[in-house]
DRENPA-3360 file (N, C-alpha, C; in nm, 2 decimals, always signed):
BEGIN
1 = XXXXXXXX = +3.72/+9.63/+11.65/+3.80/+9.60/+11.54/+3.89/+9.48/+11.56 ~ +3.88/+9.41/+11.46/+3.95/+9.28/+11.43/+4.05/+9.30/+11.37 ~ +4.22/+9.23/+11.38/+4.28/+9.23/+11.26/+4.33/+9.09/+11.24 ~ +4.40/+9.05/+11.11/+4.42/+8.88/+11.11/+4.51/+8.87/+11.22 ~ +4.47/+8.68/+11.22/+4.53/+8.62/+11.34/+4.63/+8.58/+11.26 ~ +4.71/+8.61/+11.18/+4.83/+8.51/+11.13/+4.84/+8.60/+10.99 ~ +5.00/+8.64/+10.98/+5.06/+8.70/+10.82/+5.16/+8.63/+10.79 ~ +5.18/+8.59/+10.67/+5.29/+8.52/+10.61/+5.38/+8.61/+10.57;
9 = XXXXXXXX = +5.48/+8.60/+10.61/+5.61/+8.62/+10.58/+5.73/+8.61/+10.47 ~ +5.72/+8.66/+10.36/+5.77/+8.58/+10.28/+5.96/+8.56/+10.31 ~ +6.05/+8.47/+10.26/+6.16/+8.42/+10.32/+6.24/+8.46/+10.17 ~ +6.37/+8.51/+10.21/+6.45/+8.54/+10.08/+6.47/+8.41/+9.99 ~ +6.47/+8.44/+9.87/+6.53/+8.36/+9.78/+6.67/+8.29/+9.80 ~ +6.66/+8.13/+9.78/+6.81/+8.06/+9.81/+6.90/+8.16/+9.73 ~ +7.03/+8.15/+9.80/+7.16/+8.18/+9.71/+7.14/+8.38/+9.70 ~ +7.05/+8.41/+9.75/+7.04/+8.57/+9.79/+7.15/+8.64/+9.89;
17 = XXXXXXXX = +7.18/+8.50/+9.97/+7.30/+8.54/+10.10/+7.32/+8.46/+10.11 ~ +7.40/+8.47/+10.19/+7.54/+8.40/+10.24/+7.41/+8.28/+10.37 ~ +7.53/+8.18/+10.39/+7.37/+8.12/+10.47/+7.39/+8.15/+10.62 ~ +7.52/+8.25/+10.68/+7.45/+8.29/+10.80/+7.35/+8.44/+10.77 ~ +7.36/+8.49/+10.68/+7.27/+8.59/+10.63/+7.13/+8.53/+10.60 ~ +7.16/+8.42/+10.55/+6.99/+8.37/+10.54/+6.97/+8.30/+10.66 ~ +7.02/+8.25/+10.82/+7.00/+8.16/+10.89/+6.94/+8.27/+11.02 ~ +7.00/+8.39/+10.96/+6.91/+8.50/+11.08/+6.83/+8.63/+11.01;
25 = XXXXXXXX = +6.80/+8.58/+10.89/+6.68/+8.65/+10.84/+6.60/+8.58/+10.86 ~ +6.57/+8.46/+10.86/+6.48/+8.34/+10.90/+6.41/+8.34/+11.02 ~ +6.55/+8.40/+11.16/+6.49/+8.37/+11.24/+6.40/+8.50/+11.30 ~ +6.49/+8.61/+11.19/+6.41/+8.73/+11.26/+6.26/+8.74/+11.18 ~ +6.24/+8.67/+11.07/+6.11/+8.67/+11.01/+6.05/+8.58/+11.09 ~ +6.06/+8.50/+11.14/+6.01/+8.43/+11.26/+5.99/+8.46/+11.38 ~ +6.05/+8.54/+11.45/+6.04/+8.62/+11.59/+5.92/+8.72/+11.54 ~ +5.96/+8.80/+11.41/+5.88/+8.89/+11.38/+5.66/+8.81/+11.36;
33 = XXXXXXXX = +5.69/+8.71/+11.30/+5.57/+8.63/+11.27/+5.49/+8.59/+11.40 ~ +5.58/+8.57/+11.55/+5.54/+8.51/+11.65/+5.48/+8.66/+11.75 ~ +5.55/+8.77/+11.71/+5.55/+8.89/+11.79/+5.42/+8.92/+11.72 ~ +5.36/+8.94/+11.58/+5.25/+8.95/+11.49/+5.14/+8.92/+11.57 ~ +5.13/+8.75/+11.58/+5.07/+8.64/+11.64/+5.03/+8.71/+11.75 ~ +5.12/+8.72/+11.89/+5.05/+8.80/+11.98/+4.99/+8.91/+11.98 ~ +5.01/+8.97/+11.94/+5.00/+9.10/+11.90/+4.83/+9.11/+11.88 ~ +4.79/+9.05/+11.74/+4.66/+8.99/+11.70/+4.60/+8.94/+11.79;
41 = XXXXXXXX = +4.65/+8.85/+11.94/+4.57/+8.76/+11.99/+4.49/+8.88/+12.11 ~ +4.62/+9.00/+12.13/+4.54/+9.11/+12.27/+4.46/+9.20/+12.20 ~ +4.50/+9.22/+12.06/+4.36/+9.31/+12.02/+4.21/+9.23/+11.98 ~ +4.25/+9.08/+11.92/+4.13/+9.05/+11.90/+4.08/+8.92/+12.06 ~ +4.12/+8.94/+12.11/+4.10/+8.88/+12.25/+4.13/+8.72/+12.24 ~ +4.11/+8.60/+12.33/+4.08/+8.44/+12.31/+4.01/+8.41/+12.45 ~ +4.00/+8.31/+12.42/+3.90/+8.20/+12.52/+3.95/+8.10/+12.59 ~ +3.93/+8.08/+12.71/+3.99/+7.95/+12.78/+3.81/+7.93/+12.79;
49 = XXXXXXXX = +3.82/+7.78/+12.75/+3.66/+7.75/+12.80/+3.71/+7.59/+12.87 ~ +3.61/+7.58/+12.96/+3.67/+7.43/+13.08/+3.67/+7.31/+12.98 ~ +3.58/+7.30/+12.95/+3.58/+7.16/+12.85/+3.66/+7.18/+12.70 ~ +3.76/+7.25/+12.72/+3.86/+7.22/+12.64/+4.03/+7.21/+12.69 ~ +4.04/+7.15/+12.80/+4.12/+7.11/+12.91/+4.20/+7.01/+12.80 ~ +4.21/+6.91/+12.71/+4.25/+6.88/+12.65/+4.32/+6.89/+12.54 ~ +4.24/+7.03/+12.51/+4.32/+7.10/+12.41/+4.40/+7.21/+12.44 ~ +4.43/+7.18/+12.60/+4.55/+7.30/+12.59/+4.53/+7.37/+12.70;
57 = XXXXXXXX = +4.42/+7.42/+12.71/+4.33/+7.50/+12.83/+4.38/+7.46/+12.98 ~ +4.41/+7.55/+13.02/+4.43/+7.50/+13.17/+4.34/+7.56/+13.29 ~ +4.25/+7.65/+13.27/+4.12/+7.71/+13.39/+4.01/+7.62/+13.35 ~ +3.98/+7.55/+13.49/+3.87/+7.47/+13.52/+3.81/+7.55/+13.60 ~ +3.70/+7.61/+13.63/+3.63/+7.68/+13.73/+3.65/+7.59/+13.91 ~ +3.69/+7.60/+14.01/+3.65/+7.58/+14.13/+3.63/+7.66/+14.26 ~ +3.57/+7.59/+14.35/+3.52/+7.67/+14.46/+3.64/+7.62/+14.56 ~ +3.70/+7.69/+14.64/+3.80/+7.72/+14.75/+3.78/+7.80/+14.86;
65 = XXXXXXXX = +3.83/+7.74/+14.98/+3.81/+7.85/+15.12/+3.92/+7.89/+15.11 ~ +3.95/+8.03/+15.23/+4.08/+8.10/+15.23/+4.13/+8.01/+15.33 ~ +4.07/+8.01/+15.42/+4.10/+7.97/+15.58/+4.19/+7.77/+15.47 ~ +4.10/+7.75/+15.45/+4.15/+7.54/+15.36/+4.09/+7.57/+15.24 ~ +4.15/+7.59/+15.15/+4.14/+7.56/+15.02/+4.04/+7.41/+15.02 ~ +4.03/+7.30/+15.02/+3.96/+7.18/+15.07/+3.93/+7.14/+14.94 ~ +3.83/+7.05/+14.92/+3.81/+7.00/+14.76/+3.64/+6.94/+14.79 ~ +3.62/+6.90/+14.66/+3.45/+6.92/+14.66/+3.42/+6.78/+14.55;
73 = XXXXXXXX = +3.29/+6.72/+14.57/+3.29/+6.63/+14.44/+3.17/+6.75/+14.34 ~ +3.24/+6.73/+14.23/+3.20/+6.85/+14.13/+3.06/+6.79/+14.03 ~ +2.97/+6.86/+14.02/+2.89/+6.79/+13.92/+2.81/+6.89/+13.81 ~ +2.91/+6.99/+13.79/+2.91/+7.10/+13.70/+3.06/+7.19/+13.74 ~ +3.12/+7.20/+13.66/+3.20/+7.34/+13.63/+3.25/+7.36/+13.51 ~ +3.16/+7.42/+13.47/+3.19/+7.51/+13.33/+3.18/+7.66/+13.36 ~ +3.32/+7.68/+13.24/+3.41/+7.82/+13.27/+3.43/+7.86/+13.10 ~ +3.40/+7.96/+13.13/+3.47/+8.05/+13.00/+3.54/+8.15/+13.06;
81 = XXXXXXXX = +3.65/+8.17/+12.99/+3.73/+8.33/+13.00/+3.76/+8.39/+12.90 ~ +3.74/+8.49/+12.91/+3.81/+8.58/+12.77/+3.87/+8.67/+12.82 ~ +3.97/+8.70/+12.74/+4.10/+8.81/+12.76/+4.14/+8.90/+12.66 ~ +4.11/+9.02/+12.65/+4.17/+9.13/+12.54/+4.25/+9.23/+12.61 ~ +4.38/+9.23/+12.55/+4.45/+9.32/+12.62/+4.45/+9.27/+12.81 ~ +4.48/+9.37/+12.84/+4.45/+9.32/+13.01/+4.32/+9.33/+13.10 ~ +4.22/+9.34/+12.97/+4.11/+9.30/+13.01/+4.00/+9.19/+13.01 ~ +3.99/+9.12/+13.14/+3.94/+8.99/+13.13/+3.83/+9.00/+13.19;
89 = XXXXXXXX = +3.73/+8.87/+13.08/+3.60/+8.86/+13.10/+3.57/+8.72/+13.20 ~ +3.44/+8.69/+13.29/+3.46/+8.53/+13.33/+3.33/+8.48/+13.39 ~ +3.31/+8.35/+13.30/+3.17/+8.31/+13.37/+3.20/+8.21/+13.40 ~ +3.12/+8.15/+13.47/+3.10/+8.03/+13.54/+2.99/+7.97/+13.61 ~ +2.94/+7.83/+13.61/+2.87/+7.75/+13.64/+2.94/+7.64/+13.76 ~ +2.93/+7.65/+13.87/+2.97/+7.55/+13.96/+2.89/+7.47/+14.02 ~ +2.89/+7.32/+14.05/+2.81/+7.33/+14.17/+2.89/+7.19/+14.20 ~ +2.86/+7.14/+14.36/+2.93/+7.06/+14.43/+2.86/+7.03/+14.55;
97 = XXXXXXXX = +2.89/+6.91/+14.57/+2.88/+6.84/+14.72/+3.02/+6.82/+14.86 ~ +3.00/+6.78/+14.93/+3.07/+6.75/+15.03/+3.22/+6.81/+15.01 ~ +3.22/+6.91/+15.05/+3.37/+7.08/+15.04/+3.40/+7.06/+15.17 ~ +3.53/+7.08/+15.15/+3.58/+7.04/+15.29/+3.63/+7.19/+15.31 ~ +3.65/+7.26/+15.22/+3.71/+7.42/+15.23/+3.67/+7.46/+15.36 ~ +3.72/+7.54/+15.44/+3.67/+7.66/+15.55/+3.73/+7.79/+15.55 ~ +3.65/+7.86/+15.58/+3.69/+8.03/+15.52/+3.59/+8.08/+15.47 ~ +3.67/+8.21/+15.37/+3.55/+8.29/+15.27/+3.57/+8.17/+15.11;
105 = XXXXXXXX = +3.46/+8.19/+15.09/+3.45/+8.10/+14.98/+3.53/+8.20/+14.82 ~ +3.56/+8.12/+14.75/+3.63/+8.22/+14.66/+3.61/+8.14/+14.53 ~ +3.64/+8.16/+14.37/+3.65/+8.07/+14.30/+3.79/+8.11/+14.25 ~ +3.84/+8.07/+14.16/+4.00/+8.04/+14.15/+4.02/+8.11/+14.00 ~ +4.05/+8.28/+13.99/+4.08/+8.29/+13.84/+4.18/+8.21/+13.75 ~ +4.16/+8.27/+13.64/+4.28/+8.21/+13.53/+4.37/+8.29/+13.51 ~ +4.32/+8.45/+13.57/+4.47/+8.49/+13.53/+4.45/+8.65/+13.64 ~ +4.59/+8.69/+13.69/+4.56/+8.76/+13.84/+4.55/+8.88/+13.81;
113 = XXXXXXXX = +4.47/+8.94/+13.91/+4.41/+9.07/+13.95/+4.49/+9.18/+13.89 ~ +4.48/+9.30/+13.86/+4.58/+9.38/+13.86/+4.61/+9.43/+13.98 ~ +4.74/+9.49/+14.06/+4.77/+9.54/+14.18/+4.72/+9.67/+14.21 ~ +4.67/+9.72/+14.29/+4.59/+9.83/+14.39/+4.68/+9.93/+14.39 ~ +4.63/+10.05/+14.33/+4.75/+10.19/+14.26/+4.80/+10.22/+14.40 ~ +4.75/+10.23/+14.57/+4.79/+10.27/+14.62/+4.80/+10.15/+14.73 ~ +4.92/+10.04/+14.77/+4.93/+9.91/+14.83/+4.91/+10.00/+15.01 ~ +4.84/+10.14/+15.04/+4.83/+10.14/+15.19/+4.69/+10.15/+15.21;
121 = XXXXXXXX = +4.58/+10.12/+15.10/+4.46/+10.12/+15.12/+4.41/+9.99/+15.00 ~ +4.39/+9.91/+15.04/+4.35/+9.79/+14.99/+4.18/+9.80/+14.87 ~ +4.24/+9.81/+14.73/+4.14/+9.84/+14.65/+4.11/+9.69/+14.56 ~ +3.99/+9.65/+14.55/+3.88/+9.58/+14.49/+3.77/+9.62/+14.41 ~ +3.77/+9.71/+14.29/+3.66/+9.77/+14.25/+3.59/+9.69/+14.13 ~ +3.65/+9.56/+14.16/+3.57/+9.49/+14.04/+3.51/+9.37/+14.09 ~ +3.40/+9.42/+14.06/+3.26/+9.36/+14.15/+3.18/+9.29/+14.01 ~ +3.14/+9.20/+14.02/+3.05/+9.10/+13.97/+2.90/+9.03/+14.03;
129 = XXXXXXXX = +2.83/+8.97/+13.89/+2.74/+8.92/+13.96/+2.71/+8.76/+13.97 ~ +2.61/+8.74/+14.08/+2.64/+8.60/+14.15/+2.50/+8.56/+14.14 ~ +2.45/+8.42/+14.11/+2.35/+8.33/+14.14/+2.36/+8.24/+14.21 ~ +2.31/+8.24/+14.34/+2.34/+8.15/+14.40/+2.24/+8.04/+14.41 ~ +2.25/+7.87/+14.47/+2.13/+7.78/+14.49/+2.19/+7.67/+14.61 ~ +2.07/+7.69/+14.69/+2.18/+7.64/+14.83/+2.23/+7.67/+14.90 ~ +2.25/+7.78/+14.92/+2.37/+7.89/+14.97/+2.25/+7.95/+15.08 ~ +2.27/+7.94/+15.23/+2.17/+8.01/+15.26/+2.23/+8.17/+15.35;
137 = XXXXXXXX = +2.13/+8.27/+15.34/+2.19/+8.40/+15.38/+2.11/+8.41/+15.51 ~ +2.20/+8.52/+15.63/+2.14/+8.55/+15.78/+2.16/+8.67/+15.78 ~ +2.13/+8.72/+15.90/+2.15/+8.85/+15.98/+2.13/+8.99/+15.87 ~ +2.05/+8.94/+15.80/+1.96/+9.06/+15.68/+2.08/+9.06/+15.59 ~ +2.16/+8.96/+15.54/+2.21/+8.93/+15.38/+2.07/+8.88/+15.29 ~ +2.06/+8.95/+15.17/+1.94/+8.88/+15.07/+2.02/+8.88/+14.94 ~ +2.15/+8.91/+14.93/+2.18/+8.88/+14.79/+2.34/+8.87/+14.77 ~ +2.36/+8.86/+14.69/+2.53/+8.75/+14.65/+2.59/+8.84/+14.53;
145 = XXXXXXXX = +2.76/+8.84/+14.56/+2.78/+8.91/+14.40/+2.93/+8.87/+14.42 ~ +3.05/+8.86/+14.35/+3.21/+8.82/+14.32/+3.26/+8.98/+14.36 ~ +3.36/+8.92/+14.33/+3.44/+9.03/+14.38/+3.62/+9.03/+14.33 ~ +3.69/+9.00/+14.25/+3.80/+8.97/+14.21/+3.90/+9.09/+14.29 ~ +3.97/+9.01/+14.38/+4.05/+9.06/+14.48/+4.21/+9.09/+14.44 ~ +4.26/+9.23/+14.40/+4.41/+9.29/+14.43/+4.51/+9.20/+14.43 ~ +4.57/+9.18/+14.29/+4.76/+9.12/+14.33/+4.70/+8.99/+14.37 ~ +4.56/+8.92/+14.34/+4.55/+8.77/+14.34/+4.47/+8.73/+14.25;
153 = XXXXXXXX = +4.46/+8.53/+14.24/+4.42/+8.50/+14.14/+4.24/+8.46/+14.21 ~ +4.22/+8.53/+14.29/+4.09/+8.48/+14.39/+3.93/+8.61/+14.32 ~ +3.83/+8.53/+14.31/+3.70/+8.61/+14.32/+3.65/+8.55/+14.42 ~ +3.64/+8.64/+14.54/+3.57/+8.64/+14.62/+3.41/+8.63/+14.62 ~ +3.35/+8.55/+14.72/+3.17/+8.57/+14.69/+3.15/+8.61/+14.80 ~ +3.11/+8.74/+14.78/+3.02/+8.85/+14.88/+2.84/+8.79/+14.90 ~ +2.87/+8.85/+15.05/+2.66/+8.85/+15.02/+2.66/+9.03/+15.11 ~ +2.54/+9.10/+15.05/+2.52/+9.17/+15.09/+2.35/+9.18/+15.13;
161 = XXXXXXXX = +2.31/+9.31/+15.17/+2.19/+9.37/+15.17/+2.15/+9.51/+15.25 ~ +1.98/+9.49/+15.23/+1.97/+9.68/+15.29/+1.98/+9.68/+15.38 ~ +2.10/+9.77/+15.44/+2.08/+9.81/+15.59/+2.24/+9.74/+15.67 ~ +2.33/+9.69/+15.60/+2.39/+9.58/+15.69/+2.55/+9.61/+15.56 ~ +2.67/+9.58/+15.58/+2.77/+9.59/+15.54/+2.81/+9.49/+15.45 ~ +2.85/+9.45/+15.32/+2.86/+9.33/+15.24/+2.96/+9.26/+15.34 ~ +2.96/+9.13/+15.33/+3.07/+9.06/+15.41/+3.08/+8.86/+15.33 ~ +3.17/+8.80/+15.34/+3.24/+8.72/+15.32/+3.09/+8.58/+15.29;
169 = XXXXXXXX = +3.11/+8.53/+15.19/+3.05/+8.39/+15.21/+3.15/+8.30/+15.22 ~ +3.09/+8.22/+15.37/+3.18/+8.10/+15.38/+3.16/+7.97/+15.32 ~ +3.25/+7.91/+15.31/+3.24/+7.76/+15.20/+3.16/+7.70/+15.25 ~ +3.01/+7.65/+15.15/+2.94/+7.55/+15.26/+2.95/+7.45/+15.16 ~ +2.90/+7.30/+15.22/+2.95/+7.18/+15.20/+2.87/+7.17/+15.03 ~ +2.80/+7.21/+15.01/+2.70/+7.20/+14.89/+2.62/+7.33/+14.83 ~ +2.63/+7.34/+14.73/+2.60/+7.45/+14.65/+2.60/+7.44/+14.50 ~ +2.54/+7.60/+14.49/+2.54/+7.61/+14.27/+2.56/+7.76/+14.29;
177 = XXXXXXXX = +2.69/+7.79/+14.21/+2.66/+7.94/+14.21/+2.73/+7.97/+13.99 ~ +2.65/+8.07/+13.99/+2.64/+8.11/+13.89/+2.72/+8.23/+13.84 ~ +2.82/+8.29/+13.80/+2.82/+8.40/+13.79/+2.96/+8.45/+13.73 ~ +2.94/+8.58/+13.66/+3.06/+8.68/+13.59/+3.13/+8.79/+13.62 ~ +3.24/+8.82/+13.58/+3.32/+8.93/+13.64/+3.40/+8.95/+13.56 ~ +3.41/+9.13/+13.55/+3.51/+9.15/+13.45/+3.64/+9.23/+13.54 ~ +3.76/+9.21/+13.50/+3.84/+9.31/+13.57/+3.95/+9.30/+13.47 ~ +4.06/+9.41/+13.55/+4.19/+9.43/+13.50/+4.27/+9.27/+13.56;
185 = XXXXXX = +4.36/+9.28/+13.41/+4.47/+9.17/+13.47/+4.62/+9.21/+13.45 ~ +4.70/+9.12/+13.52/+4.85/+9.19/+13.53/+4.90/+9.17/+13.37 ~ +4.99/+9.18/+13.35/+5.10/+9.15/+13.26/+5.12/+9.05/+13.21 ~ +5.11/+8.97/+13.11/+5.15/+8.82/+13.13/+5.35/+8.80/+13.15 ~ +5.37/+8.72/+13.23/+5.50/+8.68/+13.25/+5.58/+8.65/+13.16 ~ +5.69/+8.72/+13.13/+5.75/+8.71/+13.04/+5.86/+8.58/+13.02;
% end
């Protein structure tokens, strides 16, 4: 269910009040119009998409180490996100040459994790999937998937496989990885 993104308000007639009576009906039909506005925007959700950085958007998809964040020459990142309520959606297309990052490899959300109900056992249950190209796997890893990590703005990229424990991919200098994740998000800051 949708409902409209925008209600008009109508404003009292001049000479109805006094004009501090009309100078804070104004503004509460205003507060009230802006409160609407949001309101509309977490039930019917919105979009950051990369190539609209221009118009406002501020998530560009990139790849980051924990160990050095580092930087990469980019020759794809396109990002969508979508957000309903505190539930956020996220795809992404990266790929890159010469990363200086070192560490686990991560890509950088738009907006942070929800925090772990219990902070003495470290919870991650929102797991995603991964395409990788160039990315090479050992020691019986055969497949790749995200991982958006507790109280941060980080999805982690896992590799796993049969027989062996999922563990960390590290930043390599060149790659394409492909992939979505949905999870809980905090609050927006008031």
């Amino acid at each position: 269910m949708t409902i409209p993104d925008t209600t008009i308000l109508p404003y009292p007639p001049k000479g109805a009040f006094n004009e501090a009576q009309s100078d804070y009906l104004k503004l509460l039909l205003d507060k009230t119009q802006e409160s609407y506005n949001q309101t509309s925007e977490g039930i019917n959700g919105f979009f950051k998409v990369s190539t609209e950085v221009a118009d406002g958007y501020d998530w560009v998809p990139v790849i980051k180490g924990v160990s050095t964040e580092g930087v990469g020459t980019y020759t794809r990142q396109n990002g969508w996100a979508y957000r309903q309520g505190l539930l956020v959606d996220i795809f992404f297309d990266i790929e890159w040459t010469a990363h200086t990052g070192t560490g686990a490899a991560y890509v950088e959300l738009p907006y942070k994790v929800a925090k772990a109900i219990d902070s003495t056992t470290p919870q991650s249950p929102f797991v995603g999937s991964l395409i990788t190209s160039g990315i090479s796997f050992t020691g019986g890893y055969t497949a790749a998937a995200t991982q958006a990590m507790s109280d941060t703005f980080n999805c982690e990229l896992r590799q796993y496989g049969s027989g062996v424990s999922f563990a960390n991919i590290q930043v390599p200098a060149s790659g394409r990885i492909m992939g979505a994740i949905r999870y809980v998000g905090q609050f927006f800051e008031q």
